[in-house]
N, C-alpha and C positions, 0 to 999 in steps of 0.2 A: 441492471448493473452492467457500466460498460469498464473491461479494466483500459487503461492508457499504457498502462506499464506490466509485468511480465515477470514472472519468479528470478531471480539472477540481477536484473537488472538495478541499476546505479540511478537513486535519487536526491534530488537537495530540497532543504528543508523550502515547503512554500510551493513545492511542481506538484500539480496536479497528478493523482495516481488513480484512482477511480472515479468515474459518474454514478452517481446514484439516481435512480427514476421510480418515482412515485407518481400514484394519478394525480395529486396536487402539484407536483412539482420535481424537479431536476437541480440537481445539486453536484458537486465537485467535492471527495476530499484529498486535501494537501498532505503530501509527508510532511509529517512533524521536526523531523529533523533529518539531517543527512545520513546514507546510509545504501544499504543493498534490500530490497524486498526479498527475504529470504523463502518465504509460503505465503501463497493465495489460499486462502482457507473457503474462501465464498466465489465458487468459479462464475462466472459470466451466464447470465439469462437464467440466475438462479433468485431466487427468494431471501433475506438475513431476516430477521429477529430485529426490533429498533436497538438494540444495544448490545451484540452481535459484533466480536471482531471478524473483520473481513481479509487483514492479512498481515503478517510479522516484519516488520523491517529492523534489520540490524542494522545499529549504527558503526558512524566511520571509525569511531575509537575503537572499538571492539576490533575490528575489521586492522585496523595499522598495527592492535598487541597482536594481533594475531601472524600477521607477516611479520613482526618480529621476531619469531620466535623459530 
């Protein structure tokens, strides 16, 4: 698992955040939607489970009630 992106940081939906590596193969996932990755729950050159969250991203609405307030 290689990450791209980093606890804190600012993603839009579709950017790549993680590489994933298996011996079959090498994959990419995309944030889902816009937002900050809030926790890396699966750190780098570590192992997950197939169905295994790997890390929380809050979204921007969350993120704008929240500076509103």
């Amino acid at each position: 698992m290689y990450w791209h992106k980093k606890a804190g940081d600012r993603v839009r939906a579709g950017e790549s955040v993680v590489e994933i590596m298996t011996e079959k193969v090498n994959f990419e996932i995309e944030a889902p939607s816009d937002g900050v990755i809030t926790e890396i729950l699966v750190p780098a050159d570590e192992f997950a489970a197939e169905d295994a969250v790997v890390a929380r991203i809050q979204g921007t609405s969350s993120l704008d009630k929240g500076n509103s307030q």
